[in-house]
N, C-alpha and C positions, 0 to 999 in steps of 0.2 A: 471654922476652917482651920483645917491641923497640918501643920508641917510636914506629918509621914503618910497625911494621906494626896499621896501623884496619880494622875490620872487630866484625862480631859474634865471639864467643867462650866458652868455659865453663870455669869456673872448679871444680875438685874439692876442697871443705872439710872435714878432719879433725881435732878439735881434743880434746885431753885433757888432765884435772884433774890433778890433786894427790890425795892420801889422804885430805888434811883432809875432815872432818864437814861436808857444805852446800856444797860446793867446784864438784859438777854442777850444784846447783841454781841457783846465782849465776852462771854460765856460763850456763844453761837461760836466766835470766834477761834477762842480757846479751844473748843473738842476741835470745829478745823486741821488745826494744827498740831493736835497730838494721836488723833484716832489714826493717820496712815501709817503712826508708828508701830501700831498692832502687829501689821506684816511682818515686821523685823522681825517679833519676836515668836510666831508661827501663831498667833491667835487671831480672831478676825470679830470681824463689825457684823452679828446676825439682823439685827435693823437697827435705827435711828430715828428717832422722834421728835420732830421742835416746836417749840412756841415762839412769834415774834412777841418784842416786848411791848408793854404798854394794856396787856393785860390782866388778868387777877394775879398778884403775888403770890397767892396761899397755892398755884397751879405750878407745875413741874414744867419749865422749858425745856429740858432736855429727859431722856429716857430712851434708854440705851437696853438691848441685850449684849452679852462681848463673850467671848466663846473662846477659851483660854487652852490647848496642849495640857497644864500641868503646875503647879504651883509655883515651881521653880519661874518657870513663862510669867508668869505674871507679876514676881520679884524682881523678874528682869526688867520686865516693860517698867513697873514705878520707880524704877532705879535709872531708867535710861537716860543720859543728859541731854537729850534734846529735848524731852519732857520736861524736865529743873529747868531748863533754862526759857520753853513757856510760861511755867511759874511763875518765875521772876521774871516776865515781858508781860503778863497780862495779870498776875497778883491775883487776889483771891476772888474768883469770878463767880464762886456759889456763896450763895448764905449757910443752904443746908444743901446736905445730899445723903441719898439712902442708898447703901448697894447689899443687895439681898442674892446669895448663889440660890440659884431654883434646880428641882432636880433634873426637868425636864422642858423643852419646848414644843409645842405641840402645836403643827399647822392646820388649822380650821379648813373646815371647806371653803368658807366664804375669803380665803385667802388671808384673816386677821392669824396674828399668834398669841397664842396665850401660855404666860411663865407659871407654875408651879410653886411656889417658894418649895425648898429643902428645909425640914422638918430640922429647926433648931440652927439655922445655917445664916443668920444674920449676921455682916460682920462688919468693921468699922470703915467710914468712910473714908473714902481715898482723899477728899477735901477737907479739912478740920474744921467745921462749922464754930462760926465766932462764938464766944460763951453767951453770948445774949440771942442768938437763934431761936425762936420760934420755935416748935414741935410743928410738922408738917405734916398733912393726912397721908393717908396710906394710898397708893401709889394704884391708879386705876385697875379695873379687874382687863379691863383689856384695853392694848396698848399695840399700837401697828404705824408703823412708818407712814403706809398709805391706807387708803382707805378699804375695806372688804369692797371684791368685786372691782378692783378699780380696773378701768377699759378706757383709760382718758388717752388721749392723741396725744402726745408731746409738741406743745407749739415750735414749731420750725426756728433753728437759730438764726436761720437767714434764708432771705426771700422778699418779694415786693410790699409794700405798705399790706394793700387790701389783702393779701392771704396772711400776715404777722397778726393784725389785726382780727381777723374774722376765726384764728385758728383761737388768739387766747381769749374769745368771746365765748364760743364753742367750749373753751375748756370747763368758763368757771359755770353756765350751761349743764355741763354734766356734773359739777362738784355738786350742785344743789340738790342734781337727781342723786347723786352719792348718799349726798347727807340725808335723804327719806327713804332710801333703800332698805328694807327689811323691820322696818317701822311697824310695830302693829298700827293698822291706819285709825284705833279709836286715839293712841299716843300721840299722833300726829297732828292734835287738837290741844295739844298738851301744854298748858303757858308756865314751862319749868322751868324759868328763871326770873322770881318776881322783884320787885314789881316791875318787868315790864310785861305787856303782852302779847310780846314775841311768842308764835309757834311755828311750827314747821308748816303746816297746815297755810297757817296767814299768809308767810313767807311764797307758797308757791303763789297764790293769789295774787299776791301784791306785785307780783314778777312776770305774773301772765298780763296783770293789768300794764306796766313799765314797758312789755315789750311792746303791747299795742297802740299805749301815748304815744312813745315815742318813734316806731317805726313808720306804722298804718296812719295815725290822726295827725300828727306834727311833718313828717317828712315826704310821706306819701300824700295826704291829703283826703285819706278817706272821709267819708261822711259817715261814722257810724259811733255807735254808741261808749262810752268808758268801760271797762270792766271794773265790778265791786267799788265804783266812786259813785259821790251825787254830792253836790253842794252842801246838801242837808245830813245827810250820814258818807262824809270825806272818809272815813277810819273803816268801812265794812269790809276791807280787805283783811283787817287783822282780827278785826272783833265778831265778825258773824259769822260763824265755824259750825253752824247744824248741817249746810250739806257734806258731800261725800267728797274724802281725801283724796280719789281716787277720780273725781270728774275733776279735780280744781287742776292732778296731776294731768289730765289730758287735756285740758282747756289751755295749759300751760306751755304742752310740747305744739298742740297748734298752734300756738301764736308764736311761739320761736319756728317755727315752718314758716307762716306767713312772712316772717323778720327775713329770714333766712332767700325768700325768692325775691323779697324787696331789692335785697342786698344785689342778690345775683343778676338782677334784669335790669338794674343801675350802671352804667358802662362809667363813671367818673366818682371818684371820692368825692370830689368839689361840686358835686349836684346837689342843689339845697332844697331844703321844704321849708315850711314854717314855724319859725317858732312861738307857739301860744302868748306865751307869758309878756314877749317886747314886739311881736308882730317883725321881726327882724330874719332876715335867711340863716339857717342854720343846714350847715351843709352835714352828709354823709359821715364826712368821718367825722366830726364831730361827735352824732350821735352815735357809733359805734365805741370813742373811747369815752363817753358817758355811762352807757351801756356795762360795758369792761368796769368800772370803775361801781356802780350800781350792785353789780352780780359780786364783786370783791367784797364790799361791804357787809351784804347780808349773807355771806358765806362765810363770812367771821363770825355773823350772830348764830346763822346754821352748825355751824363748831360748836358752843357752847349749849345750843340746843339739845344736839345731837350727845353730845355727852353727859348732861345732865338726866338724860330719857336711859340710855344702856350701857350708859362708861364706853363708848366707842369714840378714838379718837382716830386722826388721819389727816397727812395734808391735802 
């Protein structure tokens, strides 16, 4: 990057924590409160990327494109005192950080972008990585705020229990289907991240089966069979992957159908079914924010999946 060359430009942000407990979140923090000062200086946020923490370290919580007027513009911004004086309110919030200008950004069809690096245009990081930092890997081949394709509803900021509820049920719902979206379906059998043997594949199984415990056989009361359980093989959700990716996705959206009329033809949260395990009532909402909490989980496993299979990352 050279002084006398002005013009527009883009700037590619990758920046990584420490192990310490709260280390992304203060980093989280940190961009917060200095990315709205981009405006000032006529440059702007082209997406935004995060990691919560408590994650792998060696992974990039933050990862930024920034889209700069001109060289001057962006002397300005790191100069700016409301910047310094983040600085010094939040201290050094990265370990390491890589910022690479690309020459170009390029919107995919599938809605992800994908940076370019500029041929020779690496240049020093805006955060001074401590001298004992780590070397960090090289910063995903593609990198997207949200997910390709994303069509998710935004859960309502306000509204009654059952529609708050049933919206961000719904959401993490579709982040699953997100994260097997455009999968080749033999990958989707793919247990890339050992040892466990987490796959995408499992994962919808195991979710088809959760919805049907807990909606249809515990709450409802049906009489009918598990999916992919038996006493004797508990684990054939994760481990038996010869059928097709493609029936387990449909066996999947049916039983979030079934979940889904259970919910609707239910007139009270506080309407209970039973519960297996203590034979005690367990009402509606209950298993709804079990549910929610269920889908949260393996949608953090579906993250690492998902990126380990095509470097595709997304909230």
């Amino acid at each position: 990057m050279t002084d006398n060359d002005d013009g527009p430009f883009t700037l590619a942000f990758v920046g990584y924590t420490g192990p310490e407990p709260g280390a992304a979140e203060r980093a989280s923090a940190y961009e917060d409160a200095i990315l709205p000062l981009l405006a000032d200086h006529g440059a702007e946020l082209v997406f935004r990327g995060r990691r919560s923490g408590g994650q792998d370290p060696e992974l990039p919580v933050e990862f930024q494109l920034l889209r700069f007027p001109s060289r001057r513009a962006l002397a300005s911004y790191l100069k700016d005192e409301r910047r310094e004086a983040a600085i010094r309110e939040f201290g050094e919030v990265f370990a390491t950080t890589h910022v690479v200008e690309v020459d170009e950004v390029v919107k995919l069809g599938d809605g992800a972008a994908r940076s370019a690096p500029a041929s020779g245009s690496a240049t020093e990081s805006t955060e001074s990585p401590p001298a004992s930092a780590s070397a960090a890997p090289s910063p995903p081949a593609v990198v997207s705020a949200v997910m390709p394709g994303d069509d998710r509803a935004t859960p309502p900021l306000v509204g009654d229990e059952r529609e708050i509820l049933c919206a961000y049920l719904d959401w993490q719902r579709r982040t699953v289907e997100l994260k097997c979206a455009g999968v080749p379906p033999e990958r989707l059998s793919e247990k890339v991240v050992p040892p466990s043997g987490l796959s995408l594949h499992g994962l919808l199984r195991h979710l088809a089966g959760v919805e049907r415990w807990w909606f249809r056989i515990q709450f409802a009361g049906e009489q009918i069979p598990h999916l992919y359980y038996s006493d004797d093989d508990p684990n054939q959700d994760f481990d038996d992957l010869e059928g097709d990716p493609a029936e387990a996705l449909a066996v999947w959206r049916e039983e979030c159908e079934r979940s889904r009329a259970i919910v609707a033809a239910t007139p009270s949260l506080d309407a209970t079914g039973t519960h297996a395990m203590t034979g005690e009532p367990v009402s509606l909402r209950r298993v709804l924010v079990h549910l929610i909490a269920e889908y949260a989980r393996h949608n953090g496993h579906a993250d690492l999946l998902r990126e380990r299979i095509d470097n595709t990352t997304g909230l």
